[in-house]
N, C-alpha and C positions, 0 to 999 in steps of 0.2 A: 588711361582715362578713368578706368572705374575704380582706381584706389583713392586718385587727386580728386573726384566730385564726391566720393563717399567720405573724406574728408571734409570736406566741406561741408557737407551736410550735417556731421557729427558735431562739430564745432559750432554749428547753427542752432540745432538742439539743447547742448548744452550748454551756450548761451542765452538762451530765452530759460530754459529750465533755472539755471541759477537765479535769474534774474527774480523768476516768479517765486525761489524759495527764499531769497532776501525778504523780499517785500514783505513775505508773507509772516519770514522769522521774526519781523520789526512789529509789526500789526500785536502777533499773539504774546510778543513778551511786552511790547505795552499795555494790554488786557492782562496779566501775570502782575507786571510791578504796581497797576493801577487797582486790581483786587476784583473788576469788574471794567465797566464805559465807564461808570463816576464811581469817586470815593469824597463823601465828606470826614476830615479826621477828629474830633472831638476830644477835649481836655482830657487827662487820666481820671477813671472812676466816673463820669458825668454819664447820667442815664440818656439815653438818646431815645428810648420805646415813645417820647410824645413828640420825638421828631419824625417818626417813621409816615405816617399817615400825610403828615405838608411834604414830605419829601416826595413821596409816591404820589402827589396828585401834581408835580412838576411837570409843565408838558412836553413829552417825549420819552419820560421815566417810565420802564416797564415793569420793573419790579422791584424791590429793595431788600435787603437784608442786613444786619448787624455782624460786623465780625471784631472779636475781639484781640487783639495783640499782647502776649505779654512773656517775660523770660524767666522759664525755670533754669535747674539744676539735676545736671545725673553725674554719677560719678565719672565721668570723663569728660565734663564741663558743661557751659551754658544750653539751654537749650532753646529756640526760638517757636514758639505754641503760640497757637491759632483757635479762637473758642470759638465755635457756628453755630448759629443756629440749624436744626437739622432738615426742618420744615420749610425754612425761606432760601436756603446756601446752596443746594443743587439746581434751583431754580435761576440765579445770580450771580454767583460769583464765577470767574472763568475759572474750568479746571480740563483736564484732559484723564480719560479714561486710563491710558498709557501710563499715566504716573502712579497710578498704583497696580500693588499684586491682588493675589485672588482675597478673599471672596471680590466680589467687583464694589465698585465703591459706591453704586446703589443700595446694593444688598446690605454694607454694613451700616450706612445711615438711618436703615431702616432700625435698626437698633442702638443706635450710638447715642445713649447716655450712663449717666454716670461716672467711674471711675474707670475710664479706658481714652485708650490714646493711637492717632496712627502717628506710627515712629519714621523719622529716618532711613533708609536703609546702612546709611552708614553709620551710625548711631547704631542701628541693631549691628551691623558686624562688628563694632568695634566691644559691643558686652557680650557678647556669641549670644542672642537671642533671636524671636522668629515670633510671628504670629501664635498670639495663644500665650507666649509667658507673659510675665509681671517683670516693669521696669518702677526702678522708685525714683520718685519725682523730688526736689526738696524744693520747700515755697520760700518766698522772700522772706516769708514770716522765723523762715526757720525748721517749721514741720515739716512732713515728707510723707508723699501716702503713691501709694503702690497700684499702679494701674497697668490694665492687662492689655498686652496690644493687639490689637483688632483688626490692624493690615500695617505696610509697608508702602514708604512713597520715595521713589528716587530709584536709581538705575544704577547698575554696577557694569564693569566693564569688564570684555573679556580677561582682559591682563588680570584683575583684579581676583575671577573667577579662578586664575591660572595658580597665582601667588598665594590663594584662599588656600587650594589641595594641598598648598607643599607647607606652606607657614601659621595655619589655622587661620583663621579670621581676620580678614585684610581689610582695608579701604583706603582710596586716597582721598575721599573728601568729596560734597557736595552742598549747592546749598538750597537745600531742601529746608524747607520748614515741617512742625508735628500740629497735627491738630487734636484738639479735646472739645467733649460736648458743652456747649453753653451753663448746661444745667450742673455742670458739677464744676465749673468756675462762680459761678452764684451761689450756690447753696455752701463754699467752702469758704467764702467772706472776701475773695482775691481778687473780684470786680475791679475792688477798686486801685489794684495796682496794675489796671489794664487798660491800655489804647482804646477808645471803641473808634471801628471805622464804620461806617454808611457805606454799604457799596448799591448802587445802582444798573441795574442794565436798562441800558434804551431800546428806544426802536430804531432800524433802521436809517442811516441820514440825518439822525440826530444831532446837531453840533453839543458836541460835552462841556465845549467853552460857556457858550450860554449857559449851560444847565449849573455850570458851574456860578457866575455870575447871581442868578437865583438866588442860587443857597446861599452864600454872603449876603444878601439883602435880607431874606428869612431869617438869616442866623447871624447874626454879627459874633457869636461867642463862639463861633465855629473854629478849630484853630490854622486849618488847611483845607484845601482842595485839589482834588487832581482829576486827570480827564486824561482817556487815549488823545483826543481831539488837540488838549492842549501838546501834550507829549510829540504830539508827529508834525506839529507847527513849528515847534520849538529848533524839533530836529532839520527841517526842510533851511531853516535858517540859519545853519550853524556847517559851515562849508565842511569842516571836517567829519561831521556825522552824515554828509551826502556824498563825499568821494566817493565811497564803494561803489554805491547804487548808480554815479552818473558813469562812474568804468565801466560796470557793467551794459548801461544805456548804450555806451560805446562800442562795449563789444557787439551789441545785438544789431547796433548798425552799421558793424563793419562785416558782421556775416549775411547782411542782409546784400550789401555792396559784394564782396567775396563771392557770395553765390551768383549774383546778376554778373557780373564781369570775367569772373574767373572760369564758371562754366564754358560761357561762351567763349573766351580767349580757347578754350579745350577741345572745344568741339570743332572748333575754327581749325585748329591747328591739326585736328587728327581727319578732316573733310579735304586738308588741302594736300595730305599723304593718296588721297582717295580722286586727287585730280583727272589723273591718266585714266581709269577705271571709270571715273564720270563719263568722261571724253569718250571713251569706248563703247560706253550703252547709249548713244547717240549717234555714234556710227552705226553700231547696228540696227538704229528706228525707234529708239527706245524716246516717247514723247518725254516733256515736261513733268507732266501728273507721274506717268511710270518711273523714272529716274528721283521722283522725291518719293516714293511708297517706297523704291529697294533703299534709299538712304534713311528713311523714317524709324524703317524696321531692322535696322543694323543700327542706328544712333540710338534708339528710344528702348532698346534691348538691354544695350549698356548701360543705359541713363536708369532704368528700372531696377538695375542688378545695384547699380550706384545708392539709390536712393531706397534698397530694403538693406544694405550694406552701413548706409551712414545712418539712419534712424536707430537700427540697432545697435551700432556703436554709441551714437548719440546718449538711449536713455542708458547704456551700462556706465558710460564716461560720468551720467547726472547721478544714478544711484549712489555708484561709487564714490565720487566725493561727499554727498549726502550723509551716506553711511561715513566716512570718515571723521568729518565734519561732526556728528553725533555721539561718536566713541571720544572724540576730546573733550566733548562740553560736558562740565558739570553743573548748570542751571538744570533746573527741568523741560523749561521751555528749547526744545532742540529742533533743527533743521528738519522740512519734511520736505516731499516730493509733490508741489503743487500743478493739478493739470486741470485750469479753469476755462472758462470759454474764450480769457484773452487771451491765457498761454497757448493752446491750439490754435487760434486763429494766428498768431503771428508763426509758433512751425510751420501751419500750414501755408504762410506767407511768403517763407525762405523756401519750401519745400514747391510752390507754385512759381517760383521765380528761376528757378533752378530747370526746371521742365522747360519754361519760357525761353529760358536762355538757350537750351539744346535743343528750341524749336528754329529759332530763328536762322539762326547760321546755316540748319539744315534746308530752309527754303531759298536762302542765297546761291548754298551752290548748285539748287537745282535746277536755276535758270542758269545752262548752259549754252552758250553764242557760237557761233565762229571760231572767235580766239580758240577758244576750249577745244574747239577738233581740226585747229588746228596744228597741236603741241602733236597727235600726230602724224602729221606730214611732216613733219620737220625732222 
């Protein structure tokens, strides 16, 4: 009984857990390919600084920032750079702290201008460099000026860490973008063979679609817009971008069923080995109430040992794939371990159902009749 219920319960876990780290994986790389909640994209070179102030007084707009787009060259090809402002871009744009190495990525914005760049990590393996050297950049124009790199963004993998000792300088690839300060794509003349995007953060509950809608009326000369908002609409409606997520809905409501049915099919079946033994403390005077405390505390012993049994398996089964999950991807945005007030409340819903079910059976067979004693006389 307590390998089969702690089974269950492991499966219960890691069903809601997956569930919640889809969701969550879909949410934050929409905010990744979006740049923020909203992105307005505007023509190549076109100044956007006397759109910033109508943008930011949109309602539901919390902040805004300018981020620039454009593709250099290193001697082991294309490279895709990112020009921020330093002042407005921590406050705006979505990043995660995780994507970069040390110093932390506060600390270097605090000085991020000029000629310096956060690289790649696989770009840095691929030149053998490291925070602190000089990579040389070549512009569209043709020039090429030497900027010194100031941190690392992207992940290496252990394999990769493995194949680094034995072969020097390894990587299989990531896609990672670099970024450089604002002030030394303008002052180098290269504005203008750059993207500017608007990015936006909202407030809470904001619909991004409206906000989107907006900015097209303000700006007709706008050349795009995007929104998480639009993004997860888009997706909800597109049956093949919700298979996963309703498989998983599935799974969580077959463990939810599993738990309610299959406990008690368990409990059921190991109380009815426990027949004669009923029958027995009822020959000996053993009331109603006493006959369910000695089956209480022999079912609910097991059930306890079951349910610290499957929880624990549960989060290693959720870690583990997790972590798996994150060693194959090469985006930055990777799988995490989400444990929100919905996600506990439905474990603790499989986990309440499960208890329920190994209650009930146990107050069936504690009402013991006649029949019951007498299996025996016979």
């Amino acid at each position: 009984m307590v390998f089969v219920v702690a089974l269950i319960i492991a499966y219960g876990i890691f069903s809601v857990g997956s569930l919640s780290s889809e969701q969550d994986m879909r949410l934050r790389t929409d905010r990744y390919n979006v740049g923020s909640d909203v992105n307005a994209i505007f023509a190549l070179g076109e100044n956007t600084s006397d759109y910033i102030s109508s943008l930011a007084e949109i309602e539901g707009v919390e902040s805004t920032t300018t981020e620039y787009r454009i593709s250099f060259s290193t001697t082991r090809g294309s490279l895709a750079a990112r020009a921020i402002d330093t002042e407005t871009w921590l406050d705006t744009a979505f990043y995660e702290n995780i994507w970069f190495s040390e110093p932390s990525i506060e600390d270097v914005m605090s000085e991020f201008t000029g000629e310096k760049i956060i690289l790649p990590i696989t770009v840095a393996r691929q030149l053998e460099l490291d925070v602190g050297n000089m990579v040389t950049l070549l512009m569209p124009s043709g020039s090429s000026y030497q900027m010194e790199i100031v941190n690392l963004i992207g992940y290496s993998s252990p394999l990769e860490a493995i194949v680094g000792r034995i072969a020097g300088e390894f990587a299989f690839g990531g896609n990672y973008p670099s970024y450089i300060p604002f002030d030394f794509l303008n002052e180098s003349g290269f504005i203008d063979y750059a993207e500017p995007h608007v990015l936006m953060k909202t407030t809470q509950g904001t619909n991004g679609t409206l906000v989107e809608q907006e900015i097209l009326q303000l700006f007709p000369n706008v050349a795009s817009t995007d929104s998480t908002t639009s993004r997860a609409t888009e997706r909800e409606a597109s049956t093949f971008e919700m298979g996963a997520t309703r498989a998983r809905w599935l799974g969580v409501t077959f463990a939810i069923v599993l738990a309610i049915i299959g406990t008690s099919l368990i409990v059921s079946l190991t109380l009815k080995e426990k027949e004669y033994e009923t029958a027995l403390l009822s020959v000996r005077g053993f009331t109603n109430s006493q006959v369910l405390k000695v089956l209480v505390a022999e079912i609910m012993v097991m059930t306890l040992f079951s349910l610290i049994l499957g929880i624990g398996t549960g989060f290693i089964w959720l870690f583990g794939d997790t972590a798996n999950q994150s060693q194959n991807a090469q985006a930055l945005v990777r799988p995490q371990i989400v444990l929100d007030p919905i996600t506990l409340a439905l474990m603790g819903l499989i986990i309440l159902a499960i208890v329920v079910s190994a209650i009930l059976p146990i107050l069936r067979a504690a009402r013991f009749n006649e029949n019951k004693i007498n299996v025996l006389r016979e």
